[in-house]
SEBA-593798 format. One record per residue: x, y, z of N, C-alpha, C in turn. Coordinates in Angstrom, 2 decimals, decimal comma, always signed. Layout:
# residues N
@nc1 X | nc2 Y | nc3 Z | cac1 X | cac2 Y | cac3 Z | cc1 X | cc2 Y | cc3 Z $
...
This chain:
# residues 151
@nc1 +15,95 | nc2 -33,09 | nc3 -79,05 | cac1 +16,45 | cac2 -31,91 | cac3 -78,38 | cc1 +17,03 | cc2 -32,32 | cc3 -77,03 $
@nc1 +18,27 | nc2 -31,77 | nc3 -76,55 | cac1 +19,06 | cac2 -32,49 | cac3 -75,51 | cc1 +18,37 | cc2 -31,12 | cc3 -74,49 $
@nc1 +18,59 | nc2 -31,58 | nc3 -73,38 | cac1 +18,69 | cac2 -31,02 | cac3 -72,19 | cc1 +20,00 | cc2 -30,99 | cc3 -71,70 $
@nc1 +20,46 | nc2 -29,54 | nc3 -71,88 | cac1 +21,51 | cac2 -29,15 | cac3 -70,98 | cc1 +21,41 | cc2 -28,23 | cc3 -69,55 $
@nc1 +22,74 | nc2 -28,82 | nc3 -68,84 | cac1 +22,27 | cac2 -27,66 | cac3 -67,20 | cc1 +22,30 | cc2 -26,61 | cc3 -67,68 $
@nc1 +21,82 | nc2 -25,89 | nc3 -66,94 | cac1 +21,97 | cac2 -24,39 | cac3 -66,83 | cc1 +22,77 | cc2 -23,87 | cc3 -65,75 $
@nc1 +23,76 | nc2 -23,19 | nc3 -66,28 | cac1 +24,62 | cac2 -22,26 | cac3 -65,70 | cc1 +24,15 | cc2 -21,32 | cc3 -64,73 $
@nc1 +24,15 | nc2 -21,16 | nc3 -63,44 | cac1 +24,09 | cac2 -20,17 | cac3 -62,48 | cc1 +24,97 | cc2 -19,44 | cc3 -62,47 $
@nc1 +24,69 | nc2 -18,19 | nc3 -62,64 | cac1 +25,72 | cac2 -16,87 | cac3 -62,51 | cc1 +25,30 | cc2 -16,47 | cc3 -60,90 $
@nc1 +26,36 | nc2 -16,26 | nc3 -60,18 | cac1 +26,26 | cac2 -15,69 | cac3 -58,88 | cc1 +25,70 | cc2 -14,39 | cc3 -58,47 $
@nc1 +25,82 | nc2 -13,58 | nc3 -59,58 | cac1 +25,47 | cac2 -12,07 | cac3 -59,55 | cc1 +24,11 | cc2 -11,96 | cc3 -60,13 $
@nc1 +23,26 | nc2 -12,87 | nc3 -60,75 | cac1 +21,99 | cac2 -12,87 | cac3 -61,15 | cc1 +20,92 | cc2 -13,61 | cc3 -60,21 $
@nc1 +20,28 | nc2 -13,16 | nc3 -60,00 | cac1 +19,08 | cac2 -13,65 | cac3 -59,14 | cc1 +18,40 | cc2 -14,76 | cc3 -60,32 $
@nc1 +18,03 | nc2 -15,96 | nc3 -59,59 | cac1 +17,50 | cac2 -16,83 | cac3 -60,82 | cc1 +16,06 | cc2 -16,97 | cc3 -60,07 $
@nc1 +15,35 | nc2 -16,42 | nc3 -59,31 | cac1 +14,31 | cac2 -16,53 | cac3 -58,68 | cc1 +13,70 | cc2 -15,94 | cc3 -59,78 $
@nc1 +12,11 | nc2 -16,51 | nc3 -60,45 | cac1 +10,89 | cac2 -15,79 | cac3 -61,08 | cc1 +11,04 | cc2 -14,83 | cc3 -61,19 $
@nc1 +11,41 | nc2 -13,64 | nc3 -61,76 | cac1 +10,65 | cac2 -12,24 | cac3 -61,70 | cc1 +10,84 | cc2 -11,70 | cc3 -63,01 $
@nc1 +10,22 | nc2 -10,13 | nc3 -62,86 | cac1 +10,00 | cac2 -8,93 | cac3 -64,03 | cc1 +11,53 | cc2 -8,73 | cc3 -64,42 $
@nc1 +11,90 | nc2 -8,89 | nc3 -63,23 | cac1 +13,28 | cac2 -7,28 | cac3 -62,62 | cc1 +14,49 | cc2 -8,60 | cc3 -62,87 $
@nc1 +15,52 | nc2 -8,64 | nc3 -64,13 | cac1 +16,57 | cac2 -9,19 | cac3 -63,85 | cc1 +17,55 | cc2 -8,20 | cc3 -62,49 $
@nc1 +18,36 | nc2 -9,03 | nc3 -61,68 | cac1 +19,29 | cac2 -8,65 | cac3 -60,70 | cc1 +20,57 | cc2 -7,64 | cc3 -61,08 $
@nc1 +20,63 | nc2 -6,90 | nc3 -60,43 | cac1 +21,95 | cac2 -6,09 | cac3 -61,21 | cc1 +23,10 | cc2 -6,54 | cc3 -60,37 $
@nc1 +24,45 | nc2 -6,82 | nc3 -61,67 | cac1 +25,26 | cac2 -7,56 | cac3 -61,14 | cc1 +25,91 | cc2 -6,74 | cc3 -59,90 $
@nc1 +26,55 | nc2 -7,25 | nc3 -59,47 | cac1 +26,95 | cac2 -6,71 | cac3 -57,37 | cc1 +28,14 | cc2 -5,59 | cc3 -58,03 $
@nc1 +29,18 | nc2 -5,49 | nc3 -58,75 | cac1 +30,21 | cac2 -4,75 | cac3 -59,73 | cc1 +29,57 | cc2 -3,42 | cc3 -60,27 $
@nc1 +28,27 | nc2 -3,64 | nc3 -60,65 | cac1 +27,82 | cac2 -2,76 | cac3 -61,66 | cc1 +27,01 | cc2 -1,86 | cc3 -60,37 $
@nc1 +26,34 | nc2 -2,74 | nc3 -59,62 | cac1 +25,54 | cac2 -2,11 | cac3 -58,37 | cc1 +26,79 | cc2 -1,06 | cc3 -57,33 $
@nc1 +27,80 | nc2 -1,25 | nc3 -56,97 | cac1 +28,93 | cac2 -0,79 | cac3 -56,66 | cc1 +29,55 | cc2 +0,61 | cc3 -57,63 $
@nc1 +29,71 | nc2 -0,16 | nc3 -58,53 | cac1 +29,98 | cac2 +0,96 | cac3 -59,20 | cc1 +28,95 | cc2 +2,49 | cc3 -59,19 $
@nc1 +27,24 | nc2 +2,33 | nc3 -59,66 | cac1 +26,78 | cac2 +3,09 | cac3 -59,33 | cc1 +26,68 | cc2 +3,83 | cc3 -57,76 $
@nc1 +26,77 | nc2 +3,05 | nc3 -56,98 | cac1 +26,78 | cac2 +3,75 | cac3 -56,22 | cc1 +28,13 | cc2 +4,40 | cc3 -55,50 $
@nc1 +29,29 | nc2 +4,16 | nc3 -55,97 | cac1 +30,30 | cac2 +4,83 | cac3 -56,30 | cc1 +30,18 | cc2 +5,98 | cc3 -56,88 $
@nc1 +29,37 | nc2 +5,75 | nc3 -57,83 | cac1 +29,19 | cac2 +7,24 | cac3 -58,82 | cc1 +28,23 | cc2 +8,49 | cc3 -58,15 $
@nc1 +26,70 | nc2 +7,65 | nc3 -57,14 | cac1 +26,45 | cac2 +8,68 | cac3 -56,96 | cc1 +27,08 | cc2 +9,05 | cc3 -55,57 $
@nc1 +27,59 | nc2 +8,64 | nc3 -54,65 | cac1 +28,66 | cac2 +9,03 | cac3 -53,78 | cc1 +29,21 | cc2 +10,26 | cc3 -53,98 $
@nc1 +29,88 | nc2 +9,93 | nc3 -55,09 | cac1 +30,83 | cac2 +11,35 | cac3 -55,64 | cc1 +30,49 | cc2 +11,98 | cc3 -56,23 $
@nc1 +29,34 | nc2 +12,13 | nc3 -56,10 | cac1 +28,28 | cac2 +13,96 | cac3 -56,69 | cc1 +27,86 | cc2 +14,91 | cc3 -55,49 $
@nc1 +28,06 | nc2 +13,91 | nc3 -54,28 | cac1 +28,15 | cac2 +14,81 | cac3 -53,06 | cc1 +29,31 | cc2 +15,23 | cc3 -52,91 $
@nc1 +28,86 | nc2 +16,51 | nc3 -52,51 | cac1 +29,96 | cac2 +18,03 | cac3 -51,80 | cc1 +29,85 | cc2 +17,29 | cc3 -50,14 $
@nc1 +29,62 | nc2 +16,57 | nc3 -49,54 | cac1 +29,39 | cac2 +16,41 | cac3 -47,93 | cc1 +30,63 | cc2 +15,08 | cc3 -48,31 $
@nc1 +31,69 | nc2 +15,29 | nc3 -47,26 | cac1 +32,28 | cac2 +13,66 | cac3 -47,07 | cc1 +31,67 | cc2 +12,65 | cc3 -46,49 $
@nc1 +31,57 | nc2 +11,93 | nc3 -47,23 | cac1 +30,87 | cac2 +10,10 | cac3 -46,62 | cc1 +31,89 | cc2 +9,22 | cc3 -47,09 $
@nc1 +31,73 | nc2 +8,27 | nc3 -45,86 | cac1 +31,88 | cac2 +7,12 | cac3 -46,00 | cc1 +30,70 | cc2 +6,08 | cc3 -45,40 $
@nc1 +30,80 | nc2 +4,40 | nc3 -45,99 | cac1 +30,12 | cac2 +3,73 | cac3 -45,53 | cc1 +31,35 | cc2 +2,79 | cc3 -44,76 $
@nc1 +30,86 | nc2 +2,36 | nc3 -43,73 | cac1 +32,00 | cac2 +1,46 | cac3 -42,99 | cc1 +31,26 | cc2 +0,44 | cc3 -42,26 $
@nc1 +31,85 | nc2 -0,37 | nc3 -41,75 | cac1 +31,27 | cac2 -1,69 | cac3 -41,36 | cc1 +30,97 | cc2 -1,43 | cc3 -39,46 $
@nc1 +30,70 | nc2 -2,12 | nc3 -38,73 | cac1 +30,86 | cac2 -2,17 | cac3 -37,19 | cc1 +31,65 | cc2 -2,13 | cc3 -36,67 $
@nc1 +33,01 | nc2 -2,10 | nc3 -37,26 | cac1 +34,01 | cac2 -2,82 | cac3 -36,88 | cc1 +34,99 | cc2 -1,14 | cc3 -37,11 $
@nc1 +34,38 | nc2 +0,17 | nc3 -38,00 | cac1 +34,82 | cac2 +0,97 | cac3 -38,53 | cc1 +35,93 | cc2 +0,61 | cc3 -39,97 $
@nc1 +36,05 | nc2 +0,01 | nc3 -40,25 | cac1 +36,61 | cac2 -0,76 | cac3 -41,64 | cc1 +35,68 | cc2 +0,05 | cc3 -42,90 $
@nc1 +36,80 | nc2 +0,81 | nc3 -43,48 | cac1 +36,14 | cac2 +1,77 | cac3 -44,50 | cc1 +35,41 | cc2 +0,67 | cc3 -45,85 $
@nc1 +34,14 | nc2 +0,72 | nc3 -45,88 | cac1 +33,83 | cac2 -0,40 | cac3 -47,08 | cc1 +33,77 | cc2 +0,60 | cc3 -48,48 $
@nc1 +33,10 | nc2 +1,82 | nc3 -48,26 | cac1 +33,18 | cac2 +2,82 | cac3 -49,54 | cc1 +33,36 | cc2 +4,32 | cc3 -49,18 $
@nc1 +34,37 | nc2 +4,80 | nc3 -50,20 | cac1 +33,88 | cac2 +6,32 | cac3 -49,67 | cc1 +34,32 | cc2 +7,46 | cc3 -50,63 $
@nc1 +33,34 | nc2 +8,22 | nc3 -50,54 | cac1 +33,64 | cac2 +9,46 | cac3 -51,78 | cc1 +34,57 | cc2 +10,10 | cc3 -52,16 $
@nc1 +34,78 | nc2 +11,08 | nc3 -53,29 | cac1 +35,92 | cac2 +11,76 | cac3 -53,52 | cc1 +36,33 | cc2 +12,85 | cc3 -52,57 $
@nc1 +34,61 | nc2 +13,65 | nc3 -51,81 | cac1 +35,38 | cac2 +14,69 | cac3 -51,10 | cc1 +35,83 | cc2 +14,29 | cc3 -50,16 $
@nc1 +35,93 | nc2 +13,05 | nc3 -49,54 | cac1 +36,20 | cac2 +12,38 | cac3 -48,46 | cc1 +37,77 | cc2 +11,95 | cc3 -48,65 $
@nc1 +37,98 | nc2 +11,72 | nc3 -49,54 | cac1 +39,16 | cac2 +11,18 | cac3 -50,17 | cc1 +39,98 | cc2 +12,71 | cc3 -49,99 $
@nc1 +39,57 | nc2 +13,34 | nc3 -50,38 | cac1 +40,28 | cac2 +14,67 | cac3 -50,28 | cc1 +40,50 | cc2 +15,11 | cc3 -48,82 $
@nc1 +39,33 | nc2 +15,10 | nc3 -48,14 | cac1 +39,65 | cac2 +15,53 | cac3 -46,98 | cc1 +40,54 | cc2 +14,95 | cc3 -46,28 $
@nc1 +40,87 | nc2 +13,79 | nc3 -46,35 | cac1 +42,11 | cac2 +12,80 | cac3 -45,87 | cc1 +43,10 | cc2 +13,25 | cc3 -46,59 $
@nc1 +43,40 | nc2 +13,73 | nc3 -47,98 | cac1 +44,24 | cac2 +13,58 | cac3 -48,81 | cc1 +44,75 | cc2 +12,44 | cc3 -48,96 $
@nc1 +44,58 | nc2 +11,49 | nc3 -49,24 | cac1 +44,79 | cac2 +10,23 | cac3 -49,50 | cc1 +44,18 | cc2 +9,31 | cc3 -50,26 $
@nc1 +44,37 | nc2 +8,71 | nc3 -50,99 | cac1 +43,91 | cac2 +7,79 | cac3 -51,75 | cc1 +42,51 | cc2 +6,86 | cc3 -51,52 $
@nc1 +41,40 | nc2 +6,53 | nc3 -51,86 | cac1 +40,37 | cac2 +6,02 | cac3 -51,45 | cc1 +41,12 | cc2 +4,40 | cc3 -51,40 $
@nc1 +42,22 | nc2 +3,82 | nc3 -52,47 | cac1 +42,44 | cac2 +2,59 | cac3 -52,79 | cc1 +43,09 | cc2 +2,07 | cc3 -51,21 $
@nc1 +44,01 | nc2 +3,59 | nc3 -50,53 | cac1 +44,73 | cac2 +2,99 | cac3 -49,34 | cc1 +43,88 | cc2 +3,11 | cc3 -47,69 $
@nc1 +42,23 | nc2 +3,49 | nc3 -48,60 | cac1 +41,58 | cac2 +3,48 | cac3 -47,19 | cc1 +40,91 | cc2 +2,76 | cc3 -46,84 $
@nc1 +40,30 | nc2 +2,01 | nc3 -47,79 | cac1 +39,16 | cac2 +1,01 | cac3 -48,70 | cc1 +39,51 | cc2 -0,44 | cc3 -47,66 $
@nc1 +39,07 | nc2 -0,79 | nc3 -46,41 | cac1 +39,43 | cac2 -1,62 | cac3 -45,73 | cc1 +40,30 | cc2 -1,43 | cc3 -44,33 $
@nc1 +40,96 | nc2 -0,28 | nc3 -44,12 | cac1 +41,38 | cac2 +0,24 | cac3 -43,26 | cc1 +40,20 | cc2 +0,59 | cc3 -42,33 $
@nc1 +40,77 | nc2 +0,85 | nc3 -41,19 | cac1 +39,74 | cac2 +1,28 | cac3 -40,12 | cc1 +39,57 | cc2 +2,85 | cc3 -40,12 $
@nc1 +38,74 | nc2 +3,32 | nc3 -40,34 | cac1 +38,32 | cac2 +4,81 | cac3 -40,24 | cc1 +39,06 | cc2 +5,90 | cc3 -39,03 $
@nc1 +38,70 | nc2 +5,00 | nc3 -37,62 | cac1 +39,01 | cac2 +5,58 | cac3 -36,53 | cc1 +40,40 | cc2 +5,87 | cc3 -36,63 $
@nc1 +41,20 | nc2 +5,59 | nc3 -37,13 | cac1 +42,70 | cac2 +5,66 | cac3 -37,30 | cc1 +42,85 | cc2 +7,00 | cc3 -37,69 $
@nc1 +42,05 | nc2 +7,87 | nc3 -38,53 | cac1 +42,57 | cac2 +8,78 | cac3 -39,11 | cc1 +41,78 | cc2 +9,81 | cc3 -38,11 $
@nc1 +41,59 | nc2 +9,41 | nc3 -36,64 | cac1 +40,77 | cac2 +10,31 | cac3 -35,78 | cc1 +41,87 | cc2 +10,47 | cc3 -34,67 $
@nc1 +41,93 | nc2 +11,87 | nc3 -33,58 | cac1 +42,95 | cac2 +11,74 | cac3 -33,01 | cc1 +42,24 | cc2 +11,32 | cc3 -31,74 $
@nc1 +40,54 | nc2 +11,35 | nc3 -31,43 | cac1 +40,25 | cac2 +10,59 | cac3 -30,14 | cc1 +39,18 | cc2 +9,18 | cc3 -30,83 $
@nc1 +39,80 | nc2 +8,34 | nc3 -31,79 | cac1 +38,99 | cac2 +6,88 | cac3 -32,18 | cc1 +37,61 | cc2 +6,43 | cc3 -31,66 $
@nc1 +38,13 | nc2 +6,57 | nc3 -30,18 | cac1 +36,85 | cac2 +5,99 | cac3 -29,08 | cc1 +35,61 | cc2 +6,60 | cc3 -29,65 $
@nc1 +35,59 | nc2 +8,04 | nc3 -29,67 | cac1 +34,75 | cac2 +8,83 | cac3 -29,99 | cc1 +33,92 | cc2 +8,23 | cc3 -31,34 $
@nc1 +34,28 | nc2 +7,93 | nc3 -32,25 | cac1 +33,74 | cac2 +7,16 | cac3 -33,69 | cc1 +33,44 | cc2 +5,83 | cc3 -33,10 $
@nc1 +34,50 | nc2 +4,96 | nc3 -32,50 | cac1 +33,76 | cac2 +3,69 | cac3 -32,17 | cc1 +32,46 | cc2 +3,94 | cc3 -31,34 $
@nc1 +32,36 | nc2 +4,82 | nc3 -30,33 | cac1 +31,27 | cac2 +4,49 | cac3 -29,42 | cc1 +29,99 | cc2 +5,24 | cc3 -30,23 $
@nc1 +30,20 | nc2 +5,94 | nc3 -31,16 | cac1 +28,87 | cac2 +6,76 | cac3 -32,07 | cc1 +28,14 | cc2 +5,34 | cc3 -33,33 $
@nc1 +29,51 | nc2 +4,59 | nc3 -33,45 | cac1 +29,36 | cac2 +3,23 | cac3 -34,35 | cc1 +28,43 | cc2 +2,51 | cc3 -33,68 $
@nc1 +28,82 | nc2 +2,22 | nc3 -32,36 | cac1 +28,08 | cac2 +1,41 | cac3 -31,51 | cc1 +26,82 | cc2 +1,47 | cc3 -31,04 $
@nc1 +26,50 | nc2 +2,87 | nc3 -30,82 | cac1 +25,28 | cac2 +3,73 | cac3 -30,72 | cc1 +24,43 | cc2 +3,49 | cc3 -31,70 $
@nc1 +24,65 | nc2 +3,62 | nc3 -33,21 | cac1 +23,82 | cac2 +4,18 | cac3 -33,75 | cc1 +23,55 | cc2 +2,28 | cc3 -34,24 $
@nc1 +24,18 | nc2 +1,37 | nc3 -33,75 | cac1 +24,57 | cac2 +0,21 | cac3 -34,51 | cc1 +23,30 | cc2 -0,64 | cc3 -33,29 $
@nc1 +23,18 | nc2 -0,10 | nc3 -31,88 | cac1 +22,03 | cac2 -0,90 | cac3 -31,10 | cc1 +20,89 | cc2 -0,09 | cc3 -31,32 $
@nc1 +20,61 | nc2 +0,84 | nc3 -31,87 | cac1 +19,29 | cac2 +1,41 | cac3 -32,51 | cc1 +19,16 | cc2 +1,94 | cc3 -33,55 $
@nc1 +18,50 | nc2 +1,06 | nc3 -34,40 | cac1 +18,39 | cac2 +1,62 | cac3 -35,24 | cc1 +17,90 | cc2 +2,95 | cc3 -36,06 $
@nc1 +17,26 | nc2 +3,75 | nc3 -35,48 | cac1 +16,79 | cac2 +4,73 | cac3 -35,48 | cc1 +17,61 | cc2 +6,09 | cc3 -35,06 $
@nc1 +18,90 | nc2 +5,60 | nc3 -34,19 | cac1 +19,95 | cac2 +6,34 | cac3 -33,53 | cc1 +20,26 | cc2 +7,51 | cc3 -35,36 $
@nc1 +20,80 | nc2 +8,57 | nc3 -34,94 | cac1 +21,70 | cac2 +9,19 | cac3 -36,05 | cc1 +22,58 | cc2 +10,23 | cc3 -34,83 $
@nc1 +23,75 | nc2 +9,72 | nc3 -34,99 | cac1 +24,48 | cac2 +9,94 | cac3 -33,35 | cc1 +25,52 | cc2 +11,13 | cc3 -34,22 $
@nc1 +25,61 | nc2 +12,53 | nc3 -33,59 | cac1 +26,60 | cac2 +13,62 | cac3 -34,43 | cc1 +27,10 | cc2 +14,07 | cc3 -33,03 $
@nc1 +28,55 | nc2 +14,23 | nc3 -33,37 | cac1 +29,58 | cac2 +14,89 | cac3 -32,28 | cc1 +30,51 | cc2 +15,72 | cc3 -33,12 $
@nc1 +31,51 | nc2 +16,12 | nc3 -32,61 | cac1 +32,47 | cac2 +16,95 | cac3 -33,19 | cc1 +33,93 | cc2 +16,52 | cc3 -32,13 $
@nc1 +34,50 | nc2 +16,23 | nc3 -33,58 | cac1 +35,59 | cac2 +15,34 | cac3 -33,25 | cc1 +37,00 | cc2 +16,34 | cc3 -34,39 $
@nc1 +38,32 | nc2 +15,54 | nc3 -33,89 | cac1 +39,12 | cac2 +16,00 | cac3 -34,73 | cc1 +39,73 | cc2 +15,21 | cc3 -35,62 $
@nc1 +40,00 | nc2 +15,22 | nc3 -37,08 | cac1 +40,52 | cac2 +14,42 | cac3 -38,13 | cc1 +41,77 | cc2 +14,89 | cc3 -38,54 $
@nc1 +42,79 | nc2 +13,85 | nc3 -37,75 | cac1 +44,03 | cac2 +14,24 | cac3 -38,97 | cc1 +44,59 | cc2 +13,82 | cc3 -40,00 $
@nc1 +44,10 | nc2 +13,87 | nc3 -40,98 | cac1 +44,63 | cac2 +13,81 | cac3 -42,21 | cc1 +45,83 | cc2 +13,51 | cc3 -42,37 $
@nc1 +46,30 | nc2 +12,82 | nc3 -43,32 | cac1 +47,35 | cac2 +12,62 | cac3 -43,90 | cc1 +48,50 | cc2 +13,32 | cc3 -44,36 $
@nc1 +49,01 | nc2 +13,72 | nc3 -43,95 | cac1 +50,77 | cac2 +14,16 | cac3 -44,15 | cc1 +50,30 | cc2 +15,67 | cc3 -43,93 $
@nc1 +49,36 | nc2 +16,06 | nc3 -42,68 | cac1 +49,15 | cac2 +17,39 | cac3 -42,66 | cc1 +49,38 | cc2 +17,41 | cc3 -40,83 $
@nc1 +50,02 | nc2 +18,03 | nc3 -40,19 | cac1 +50,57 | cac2 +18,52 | cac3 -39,00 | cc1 +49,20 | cc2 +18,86 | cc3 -38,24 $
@nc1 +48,36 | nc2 +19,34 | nc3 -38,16 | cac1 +47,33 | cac2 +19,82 | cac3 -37,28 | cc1 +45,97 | cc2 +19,45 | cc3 -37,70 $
@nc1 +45,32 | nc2 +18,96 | nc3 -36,50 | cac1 +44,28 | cac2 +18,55 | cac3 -36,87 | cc1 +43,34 | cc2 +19,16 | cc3 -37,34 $
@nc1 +41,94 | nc2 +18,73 | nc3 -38,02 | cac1 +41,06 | cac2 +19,36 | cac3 -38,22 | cc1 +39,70 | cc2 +18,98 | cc3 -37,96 $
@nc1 +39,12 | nc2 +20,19 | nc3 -37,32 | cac1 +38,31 | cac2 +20,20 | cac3 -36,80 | cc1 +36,96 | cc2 +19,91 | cc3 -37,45 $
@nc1 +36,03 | nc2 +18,52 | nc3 -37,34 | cac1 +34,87 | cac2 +18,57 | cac3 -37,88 | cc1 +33,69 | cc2 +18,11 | cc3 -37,28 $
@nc1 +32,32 | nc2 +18,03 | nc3 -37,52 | cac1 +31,25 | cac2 +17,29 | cac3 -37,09 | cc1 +30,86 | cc2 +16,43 | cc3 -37,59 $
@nc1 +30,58 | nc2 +15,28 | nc3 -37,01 | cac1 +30,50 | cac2 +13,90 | cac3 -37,51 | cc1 +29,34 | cc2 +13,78 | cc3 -37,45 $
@nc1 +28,30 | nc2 +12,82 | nc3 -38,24 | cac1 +27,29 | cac2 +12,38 | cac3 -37,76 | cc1 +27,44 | cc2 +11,16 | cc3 -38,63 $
@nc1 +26,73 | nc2 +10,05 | nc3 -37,84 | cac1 +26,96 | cac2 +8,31 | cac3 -37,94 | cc1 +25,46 | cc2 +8,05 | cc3 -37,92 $
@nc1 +24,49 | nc2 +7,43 | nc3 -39,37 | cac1 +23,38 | cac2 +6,98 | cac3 -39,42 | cc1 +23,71 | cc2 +5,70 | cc3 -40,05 $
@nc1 +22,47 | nc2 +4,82 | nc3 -39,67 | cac1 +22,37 | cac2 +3,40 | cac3 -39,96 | cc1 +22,03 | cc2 +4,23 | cc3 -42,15 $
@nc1 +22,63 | nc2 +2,49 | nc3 -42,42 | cac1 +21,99 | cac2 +2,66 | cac3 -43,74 | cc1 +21,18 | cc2 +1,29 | cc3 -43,91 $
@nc1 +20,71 | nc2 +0,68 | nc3 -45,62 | cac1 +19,88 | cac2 -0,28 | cac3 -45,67 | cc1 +21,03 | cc2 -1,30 | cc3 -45,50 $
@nc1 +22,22 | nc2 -1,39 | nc3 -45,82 | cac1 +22,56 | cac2 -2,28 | cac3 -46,11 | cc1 +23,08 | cc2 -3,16 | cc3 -44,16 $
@nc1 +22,99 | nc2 -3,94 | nc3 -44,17 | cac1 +23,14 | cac2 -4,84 | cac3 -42,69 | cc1 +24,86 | cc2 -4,42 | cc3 -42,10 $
@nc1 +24,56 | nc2 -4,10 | nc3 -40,93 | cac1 +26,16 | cac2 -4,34 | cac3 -40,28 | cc1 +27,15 | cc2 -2,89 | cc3 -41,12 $
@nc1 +26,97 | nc2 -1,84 | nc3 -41,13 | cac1 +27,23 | cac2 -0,95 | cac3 -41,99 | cc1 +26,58 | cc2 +0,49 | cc3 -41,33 $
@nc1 +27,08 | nc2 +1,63 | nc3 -41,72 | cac1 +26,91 | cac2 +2,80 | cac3 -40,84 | cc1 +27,50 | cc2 +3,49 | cc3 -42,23 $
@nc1 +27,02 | nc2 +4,90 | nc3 -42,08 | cac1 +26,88 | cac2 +5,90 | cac3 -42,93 | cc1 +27,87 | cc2 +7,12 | cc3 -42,14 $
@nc1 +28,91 | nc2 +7,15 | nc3 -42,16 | cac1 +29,89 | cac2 +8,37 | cac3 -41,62 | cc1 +29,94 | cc2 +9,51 | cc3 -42,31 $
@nc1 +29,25 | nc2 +10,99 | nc3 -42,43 | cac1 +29,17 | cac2 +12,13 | cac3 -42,87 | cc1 +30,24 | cc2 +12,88 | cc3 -41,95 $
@nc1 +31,24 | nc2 +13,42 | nc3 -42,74 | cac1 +31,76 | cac2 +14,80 | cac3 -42,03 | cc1 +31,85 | cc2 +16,07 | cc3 -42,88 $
@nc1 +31,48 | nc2 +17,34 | nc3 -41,54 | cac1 +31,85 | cac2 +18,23 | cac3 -41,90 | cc1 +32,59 | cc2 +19,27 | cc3 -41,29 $
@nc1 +33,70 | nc2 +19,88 | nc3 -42,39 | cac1 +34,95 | cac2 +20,81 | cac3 -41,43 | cc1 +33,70 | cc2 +21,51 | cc3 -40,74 $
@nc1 +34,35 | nc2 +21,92 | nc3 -39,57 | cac1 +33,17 | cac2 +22,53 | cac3 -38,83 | cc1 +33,23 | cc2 +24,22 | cc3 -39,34 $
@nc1 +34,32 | nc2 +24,76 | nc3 -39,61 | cac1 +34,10 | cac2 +25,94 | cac3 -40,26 | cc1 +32,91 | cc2 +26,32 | cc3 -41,22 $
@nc1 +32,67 | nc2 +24,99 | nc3 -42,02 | cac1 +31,95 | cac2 +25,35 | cac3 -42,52 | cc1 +29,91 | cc2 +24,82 | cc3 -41,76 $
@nc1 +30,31 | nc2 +23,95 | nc3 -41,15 | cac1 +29,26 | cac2 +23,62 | cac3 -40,43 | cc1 +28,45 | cc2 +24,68 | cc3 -39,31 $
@nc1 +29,49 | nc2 +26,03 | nc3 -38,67 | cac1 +29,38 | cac2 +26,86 | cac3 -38,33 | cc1 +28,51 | cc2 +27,84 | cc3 -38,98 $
@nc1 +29,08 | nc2 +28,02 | nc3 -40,34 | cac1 +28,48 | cac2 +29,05 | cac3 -41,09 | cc1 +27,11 | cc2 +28,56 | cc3 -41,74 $
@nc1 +27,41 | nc2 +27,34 | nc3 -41,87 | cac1 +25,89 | cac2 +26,85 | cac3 -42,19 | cc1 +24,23 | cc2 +27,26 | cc3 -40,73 $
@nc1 +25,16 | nc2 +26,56 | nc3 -40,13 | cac1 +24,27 | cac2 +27,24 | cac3 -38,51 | cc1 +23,95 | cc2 +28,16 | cc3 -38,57 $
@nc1 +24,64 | nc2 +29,47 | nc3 -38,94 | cac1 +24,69 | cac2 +31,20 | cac3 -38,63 | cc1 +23,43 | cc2 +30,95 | cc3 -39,69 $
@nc1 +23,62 | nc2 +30,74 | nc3 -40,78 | cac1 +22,61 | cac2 +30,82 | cac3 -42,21 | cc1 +21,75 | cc2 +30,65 | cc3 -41,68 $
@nc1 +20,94 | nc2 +29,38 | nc3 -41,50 | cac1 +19,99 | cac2 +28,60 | cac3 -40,78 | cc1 +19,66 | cc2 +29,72 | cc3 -39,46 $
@nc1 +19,80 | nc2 +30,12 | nc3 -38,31 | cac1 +19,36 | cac2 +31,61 | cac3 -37,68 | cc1 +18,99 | cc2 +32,21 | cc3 -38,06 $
@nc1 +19,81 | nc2 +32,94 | nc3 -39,17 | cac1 +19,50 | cac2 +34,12 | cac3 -40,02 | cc1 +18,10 | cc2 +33,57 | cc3 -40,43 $
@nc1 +17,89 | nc2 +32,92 | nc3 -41,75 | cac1 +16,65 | cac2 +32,79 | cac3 -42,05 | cc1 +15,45 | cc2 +32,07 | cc3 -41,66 $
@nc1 +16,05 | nc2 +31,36 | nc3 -40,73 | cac1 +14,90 | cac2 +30,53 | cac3 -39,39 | cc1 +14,42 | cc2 +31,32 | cc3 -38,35 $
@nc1 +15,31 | nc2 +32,53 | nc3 -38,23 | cac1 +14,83 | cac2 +33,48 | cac3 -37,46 | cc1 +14,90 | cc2 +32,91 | cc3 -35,65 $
């Protein structure tokens, strides 16, 4: 019986265990999928604001393509940037930070901005930030709700 090498696949963990590794494509993909079962726009972006993933309603709210944002810098599609970089930065020297302002987004091939609330939390993955927006119209009415039955 010969002894042949064994092939290392990059996407498999070859360390001992129960749990084979799920390939990095397939891991992406799911979480692509559950991304876009949220009604809230997210993106995940790097330190740097460089869009690494981001959902469909997010995609919409830009009107634009996720393929032409996917590496682009986020702050670009903001009309005061600073404002996202310095909430990046914030939430990026503490970890514990979850930094929300209200900023304006202009969208793509649309004339006037729009108005939303941002909030920027760390996620698991290293060097990476969690960007939630919401039109504030509706972030408003959510508030009023929340009174109403919070009393």
């Amino acid at each position: 019986m010969s002894k042949r090498p064994i092939k290392s696949n990059p996407c498999v963990d070859t360390a001992p265990s129960t749990q084979r590794a799920v390939p990095s494509s397939v891991a992406d993909d799911a979480i692509h999928a559950v991304l876009d079962t949220l009604a809230t726009s997210v993106a995940v972006v790097d330190l740097r604001s460089r869009v690494k993933r981001l959902n469909a309603a997010f995609e919409d709210l830009l009107g634009v393509s996720r393929r032409l944002v996917v590496g682009a810098k986020l702050t670009s599609h903001f009309t005061e940037p600073e404002l996202l970089a310095q909430a990046i930065d914030a939430t990026r020297e503490d970890a514990f930070t979850v930094t929300r302002f209200e900023a304006s987004l202009q969208p793509d091939h649309q004339t006037h901005a729009l108005p939303v609330h941002v909030i920027v939390s760390r996620t698991d993955e290293p060097d990476t930030v969690m960007v939630e927006l919401l039109p504030l119209d509706k972030q408003l009415r959510q508030d009023s709700r929340d009174r109403l039955t919070h009393g």
